[in-house]
C-alpha positions as CSV (number, residue, x, y, z in Angstrom):
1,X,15.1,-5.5,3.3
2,X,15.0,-3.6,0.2
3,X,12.3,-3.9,-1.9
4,X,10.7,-2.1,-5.4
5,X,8.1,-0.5,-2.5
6,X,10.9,1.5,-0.9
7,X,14.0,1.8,-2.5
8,X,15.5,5.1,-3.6
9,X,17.5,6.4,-6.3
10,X,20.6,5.7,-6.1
11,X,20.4,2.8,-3.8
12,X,21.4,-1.0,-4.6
13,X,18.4,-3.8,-4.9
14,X,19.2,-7.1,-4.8
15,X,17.0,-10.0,-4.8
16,X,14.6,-12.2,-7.1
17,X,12.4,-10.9,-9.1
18,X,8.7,-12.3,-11.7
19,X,9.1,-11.0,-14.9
20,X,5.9,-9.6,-15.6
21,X,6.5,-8.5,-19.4
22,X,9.2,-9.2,-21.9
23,X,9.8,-7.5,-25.0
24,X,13.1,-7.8,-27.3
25,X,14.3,-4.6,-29.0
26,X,16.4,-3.0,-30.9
27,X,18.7,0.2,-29.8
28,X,19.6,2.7,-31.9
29,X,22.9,1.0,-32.7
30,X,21.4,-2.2,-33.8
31,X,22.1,-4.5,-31.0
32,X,19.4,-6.1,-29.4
33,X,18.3,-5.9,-26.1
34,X,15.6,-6.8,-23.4
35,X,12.4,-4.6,-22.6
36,X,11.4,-5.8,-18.9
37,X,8.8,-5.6,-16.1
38,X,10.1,-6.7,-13.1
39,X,8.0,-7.6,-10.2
40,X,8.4,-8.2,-6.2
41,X,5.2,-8.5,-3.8
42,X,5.1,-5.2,-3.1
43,X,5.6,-3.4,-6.8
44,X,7.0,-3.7,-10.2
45,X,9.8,-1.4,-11.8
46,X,10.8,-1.6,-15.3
47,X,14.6,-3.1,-15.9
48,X,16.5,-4.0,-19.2
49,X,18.9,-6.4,-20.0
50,X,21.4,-4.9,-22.6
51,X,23.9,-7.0,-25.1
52,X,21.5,-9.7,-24.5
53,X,22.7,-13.4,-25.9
54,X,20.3,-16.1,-27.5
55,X,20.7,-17.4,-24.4
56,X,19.2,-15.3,-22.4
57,X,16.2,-14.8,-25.3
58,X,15.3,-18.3,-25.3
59,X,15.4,-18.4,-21.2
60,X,14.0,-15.7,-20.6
61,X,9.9,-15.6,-20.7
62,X,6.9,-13.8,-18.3
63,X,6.6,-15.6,-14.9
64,X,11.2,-16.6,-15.3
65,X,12.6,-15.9,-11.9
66,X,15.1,-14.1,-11.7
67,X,18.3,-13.5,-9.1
68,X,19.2,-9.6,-9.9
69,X,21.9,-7.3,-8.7
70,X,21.5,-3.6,-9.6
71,X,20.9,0.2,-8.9
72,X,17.9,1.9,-8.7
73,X,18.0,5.3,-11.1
74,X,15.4,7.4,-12.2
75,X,14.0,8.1,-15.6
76,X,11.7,11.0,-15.9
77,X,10.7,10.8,-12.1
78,X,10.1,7.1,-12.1
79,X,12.1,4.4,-10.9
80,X,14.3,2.0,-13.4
81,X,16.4,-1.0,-12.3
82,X,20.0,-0.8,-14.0
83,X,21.0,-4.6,-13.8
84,X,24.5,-5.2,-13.2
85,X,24.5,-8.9,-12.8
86,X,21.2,-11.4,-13.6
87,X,20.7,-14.8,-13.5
88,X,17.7,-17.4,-13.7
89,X,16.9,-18.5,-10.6
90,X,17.3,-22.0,-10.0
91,X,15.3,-25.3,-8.1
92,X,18.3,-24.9,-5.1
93,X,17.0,-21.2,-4.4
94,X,13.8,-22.0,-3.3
95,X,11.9,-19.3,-4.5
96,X,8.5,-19.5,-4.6
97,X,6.4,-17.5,-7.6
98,X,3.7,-16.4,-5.4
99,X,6.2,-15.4,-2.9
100,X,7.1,-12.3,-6.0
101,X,3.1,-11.3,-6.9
102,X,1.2,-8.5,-5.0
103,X,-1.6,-9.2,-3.3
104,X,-4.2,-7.7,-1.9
105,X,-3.5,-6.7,2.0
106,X,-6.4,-8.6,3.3
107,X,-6.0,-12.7,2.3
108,X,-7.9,-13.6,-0.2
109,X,-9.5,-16.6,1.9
110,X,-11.0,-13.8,4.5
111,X,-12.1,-12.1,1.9
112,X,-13.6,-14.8,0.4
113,X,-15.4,-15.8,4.1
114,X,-16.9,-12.1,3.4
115,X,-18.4,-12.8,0.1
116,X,-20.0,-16.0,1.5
117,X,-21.7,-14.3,4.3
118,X,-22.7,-11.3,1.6
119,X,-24.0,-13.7,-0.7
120,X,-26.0,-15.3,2.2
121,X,-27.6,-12.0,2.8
122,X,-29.3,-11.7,-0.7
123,X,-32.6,-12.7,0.5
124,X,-34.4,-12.2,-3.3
125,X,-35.1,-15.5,-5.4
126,X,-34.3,-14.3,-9.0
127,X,-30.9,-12.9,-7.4
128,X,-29.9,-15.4,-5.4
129,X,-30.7,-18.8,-8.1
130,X,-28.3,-16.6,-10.6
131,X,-25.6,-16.0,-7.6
132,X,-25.8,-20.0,-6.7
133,X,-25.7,-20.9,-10.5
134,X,-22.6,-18.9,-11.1
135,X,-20.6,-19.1,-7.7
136,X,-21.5,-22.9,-7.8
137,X,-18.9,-23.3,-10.3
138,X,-15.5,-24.0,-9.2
139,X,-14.2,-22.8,-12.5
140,X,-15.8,-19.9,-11.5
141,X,-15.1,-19.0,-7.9
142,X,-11.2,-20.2,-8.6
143,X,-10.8,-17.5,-11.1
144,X,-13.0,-14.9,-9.3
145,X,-11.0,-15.0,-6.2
146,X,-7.7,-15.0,-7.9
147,X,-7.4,-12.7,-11.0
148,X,-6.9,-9.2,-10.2
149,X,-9.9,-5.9,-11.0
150,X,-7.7,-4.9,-14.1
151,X,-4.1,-4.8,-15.7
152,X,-3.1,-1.5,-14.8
153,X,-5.9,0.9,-13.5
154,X,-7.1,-0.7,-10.0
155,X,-6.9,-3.5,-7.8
156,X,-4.2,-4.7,-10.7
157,X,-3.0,-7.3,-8.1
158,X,-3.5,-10.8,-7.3
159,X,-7.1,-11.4,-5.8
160,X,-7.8,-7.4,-6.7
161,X,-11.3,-8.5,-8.2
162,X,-11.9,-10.2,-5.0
163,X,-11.0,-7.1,-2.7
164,X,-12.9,-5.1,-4.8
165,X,-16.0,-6.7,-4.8
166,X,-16.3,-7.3,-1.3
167,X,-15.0,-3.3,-0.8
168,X,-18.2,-2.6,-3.0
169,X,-20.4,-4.3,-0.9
170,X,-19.2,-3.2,2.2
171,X,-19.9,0.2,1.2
172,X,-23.1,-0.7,-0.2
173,X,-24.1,-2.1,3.2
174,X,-23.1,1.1,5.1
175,X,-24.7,3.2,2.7
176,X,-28.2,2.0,2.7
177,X,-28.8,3.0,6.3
178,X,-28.4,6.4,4.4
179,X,-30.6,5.9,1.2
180,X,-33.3,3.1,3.0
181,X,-35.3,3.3,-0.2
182,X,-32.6,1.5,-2.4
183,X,-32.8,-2.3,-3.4
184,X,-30.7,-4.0,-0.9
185,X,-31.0,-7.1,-3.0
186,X,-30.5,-5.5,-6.2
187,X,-27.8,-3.6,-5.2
188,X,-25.8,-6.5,-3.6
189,X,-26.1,-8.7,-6.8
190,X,-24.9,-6.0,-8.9
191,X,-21.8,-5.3,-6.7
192,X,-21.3,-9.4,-6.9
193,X,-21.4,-9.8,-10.4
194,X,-20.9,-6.5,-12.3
195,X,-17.7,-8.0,-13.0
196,X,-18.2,-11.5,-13.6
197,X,-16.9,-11.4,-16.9
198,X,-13.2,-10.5,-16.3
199,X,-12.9,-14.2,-15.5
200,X,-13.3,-14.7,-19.1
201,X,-11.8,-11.8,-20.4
202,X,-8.5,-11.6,-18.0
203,X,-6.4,-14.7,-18.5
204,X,-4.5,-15.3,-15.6
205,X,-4.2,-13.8,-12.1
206,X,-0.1,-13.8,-12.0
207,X,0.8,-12.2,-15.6
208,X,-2.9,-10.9,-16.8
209,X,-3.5,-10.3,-20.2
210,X,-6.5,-10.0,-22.2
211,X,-8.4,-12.7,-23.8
212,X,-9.7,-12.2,-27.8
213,X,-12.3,-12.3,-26.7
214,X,-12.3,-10.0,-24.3
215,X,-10.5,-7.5,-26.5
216,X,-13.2,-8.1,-29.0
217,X,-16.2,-8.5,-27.1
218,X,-15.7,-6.6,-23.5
219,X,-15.7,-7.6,-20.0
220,X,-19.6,-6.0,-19.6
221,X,-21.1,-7.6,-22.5
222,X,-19.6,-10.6,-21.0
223,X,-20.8,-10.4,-17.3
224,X,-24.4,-9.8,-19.0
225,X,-23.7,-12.7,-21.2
226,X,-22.9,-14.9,-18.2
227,X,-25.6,-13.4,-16.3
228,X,-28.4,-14.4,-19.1
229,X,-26.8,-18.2,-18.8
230,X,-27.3,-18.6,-15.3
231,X,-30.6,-16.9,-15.5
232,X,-31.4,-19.6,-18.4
233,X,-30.3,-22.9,-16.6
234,X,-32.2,-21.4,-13.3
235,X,-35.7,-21.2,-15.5
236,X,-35.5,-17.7,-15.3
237,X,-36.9,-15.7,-18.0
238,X,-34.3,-13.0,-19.9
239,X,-37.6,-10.6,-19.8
240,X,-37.4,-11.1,-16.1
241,X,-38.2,-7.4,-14.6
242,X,-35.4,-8.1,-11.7
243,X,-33.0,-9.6,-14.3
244,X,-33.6,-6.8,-16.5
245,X,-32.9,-4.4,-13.8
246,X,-29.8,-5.9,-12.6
247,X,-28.1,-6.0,-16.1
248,X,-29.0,-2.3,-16.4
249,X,-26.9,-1.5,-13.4
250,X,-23.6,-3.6,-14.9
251,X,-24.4,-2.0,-18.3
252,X,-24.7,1.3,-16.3
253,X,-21.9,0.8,-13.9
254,X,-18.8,3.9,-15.8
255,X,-21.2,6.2,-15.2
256,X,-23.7,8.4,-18.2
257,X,-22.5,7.4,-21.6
258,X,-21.5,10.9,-22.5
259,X,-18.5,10.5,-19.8
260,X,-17.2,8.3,-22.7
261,X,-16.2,5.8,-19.9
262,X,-17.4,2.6,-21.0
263,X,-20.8,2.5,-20.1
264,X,-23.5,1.1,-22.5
265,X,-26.3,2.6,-21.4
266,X,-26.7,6.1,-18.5
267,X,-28.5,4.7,-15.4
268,X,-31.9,5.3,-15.7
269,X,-32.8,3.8,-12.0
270,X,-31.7,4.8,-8.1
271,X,-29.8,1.9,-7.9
272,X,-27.8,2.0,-11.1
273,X,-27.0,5.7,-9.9
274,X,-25.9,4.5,-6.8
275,X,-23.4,1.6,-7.9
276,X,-21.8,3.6,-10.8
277,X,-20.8,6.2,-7.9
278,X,-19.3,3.8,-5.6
279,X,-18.1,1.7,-8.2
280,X,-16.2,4.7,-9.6
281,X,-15.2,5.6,-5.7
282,X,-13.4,2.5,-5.3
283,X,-11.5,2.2,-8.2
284,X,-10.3,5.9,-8.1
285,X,-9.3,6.1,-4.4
286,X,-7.4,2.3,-4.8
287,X,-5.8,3.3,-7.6
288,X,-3.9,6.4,-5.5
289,X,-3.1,3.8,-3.6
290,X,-1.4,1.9,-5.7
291,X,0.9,4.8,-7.0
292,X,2.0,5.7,-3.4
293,X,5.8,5.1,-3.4
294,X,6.6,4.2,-7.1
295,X,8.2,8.5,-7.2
296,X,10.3,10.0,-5.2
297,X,8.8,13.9,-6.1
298,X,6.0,12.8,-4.4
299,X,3.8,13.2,-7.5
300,X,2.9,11.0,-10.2
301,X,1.0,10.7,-13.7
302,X,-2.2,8.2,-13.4
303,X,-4.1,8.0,-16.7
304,X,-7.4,7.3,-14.7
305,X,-7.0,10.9,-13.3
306,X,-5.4,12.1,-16.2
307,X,-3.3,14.3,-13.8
308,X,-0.3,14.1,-11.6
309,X,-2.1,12.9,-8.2
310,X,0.1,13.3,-4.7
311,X,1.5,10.3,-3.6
312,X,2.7,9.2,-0.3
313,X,5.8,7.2,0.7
């Protein structure tokens, strides 16, 4: 079956499709017309919808389903859907909405059977009251194990923030049989909760946008925000030397400040050199992976890299 994953130019794609992002425009001859992202579970390629009614404008919103016939072409080396029929999807095609969303390749519920048995393995008290306080919380683990790393740079998938901490840890856990001297404990908490506060600042798994606050205020200020509440209601003082060293590595975690990355602060300990180097491992090599197969040169443009990176099929 064809999919966004591996169609080619030229070729016909028919199916249903999650509209990811809407936008209403206006062409150069004044008519109005539709702006979409189009996803399947294994990709998204950008579509419009010209001559569009008030109809279609008043159906059609981020997360309609809908039934599409069209031709794949190519716009400067990337993939476009030319829509020659559309309609909304209806209750009598039983489609399914997270039967359209990308996931990560590993389930989410063995992923999460990972981070239980990490979290078990934290063996400090300071560390592991603030991981009980925060993962104690439904609100909390629903939203962690669901919204995806980011929108567009890596792990931009359902349960990406999910695969990506448990990737983190992983490594971390291989790696310390190299560099015995580390903080195991540290080290594991910081790969658990550096990003605790995309749950706030993403707002849904499906179709993630930011938050205002999050726009305002940043997903790191919030994971250290959250951090200092857990560490409160645990009787946990914010001068805490452990709680102080973990919120260094999540301030820390984009590498020295001068990389203009997002950091706060330039790690100033082992371990907050450590994470910012895998953290910035992960992210880089998943986000080639993401790429793979959205060209057909074989190249494509990743803003992370700033550079065409080589893609595979």
């Amino acid at each position: 079956m064809k999919t966004i994953a591996n169609v080619k130019e030229g070729e016909r794609l028919v199916g249903f499709f999650l509209v990811k992002e809407r936008e209403v425009r206006v062409a150069v001859n004044g008519d109005e017309y539709m702006d979409l992202l189009l996803g399947d579970a294994t990709g998204t390629i950008p579509s419009k919808i010209w001559d569009i009614t008030e109809q279609q404008k008043s159906a059609v919103h981020v997360k309609t389903i809908l039934k599409i016939d069209g031709q794949v072409r190519l716009f400067r080396g990337k993939k476009q859907l030319q829509i020659n029929r559309v309609r909304i999807a209806t209750d009598e095609d039983n489609i399914e909405l997270q039967s359209l969303v990308r996931k990560s390749s590993t389930p989410r519920e063995e992923l999460w059977q990972d981070l239980r048995m990490i979290i078990d393995d934290v063996q400090n008290d300071t560390y592991g009251s603030i991981i009980r306080k925060l993962f104690g919380n439904k609100d909390v683990r629903d939203r962690l194990t669901t919204i995806p790393a980011s929108k567009v740079m890596h792990h931009a998938y359902y349960a990406g923030l999910l695969e990506h901490i448990v990737s983190l840890c992983h490594a971390t856990l291989q790696l310390l049989a190299v560099y015995p001297h580390l903080n195991k404990d540290l080290l594991l908490t910081t790969c658990l909760l550096h990003d605790i506060g995309k749950i706030r600042s993403i707002n849904d798994p499906i179709t993630p946008e930011y938050t205002e606050e999050g726009e305002l205020v940043g997903h790191l200020v919030m994971s250290v925000e959250m951090i200092n509440e857990a560490a409160l209601e645990a009787g946990i003082s914010l001068q805490d030397e452990e709680l102080t060293a973990l919120k260094h590595c999540i301030l820390s975690q984009y590498g020295d400040t001068d990389k203009g990355l997002g950091s706060a602060i330039s790690g100033k300990i082992p371990e907050a050199v450590f994470f910012s180097s895998i953290e910035e491992l992960d992210a880089r090599l998943n986000a080639i992976q993401m790429i793979n197969g959205e060209t057909e040169s074989g190249w494509e443009y990743h803003p992370m890299f700033k550079r065409k990176m080589k893609t595979t099929e």
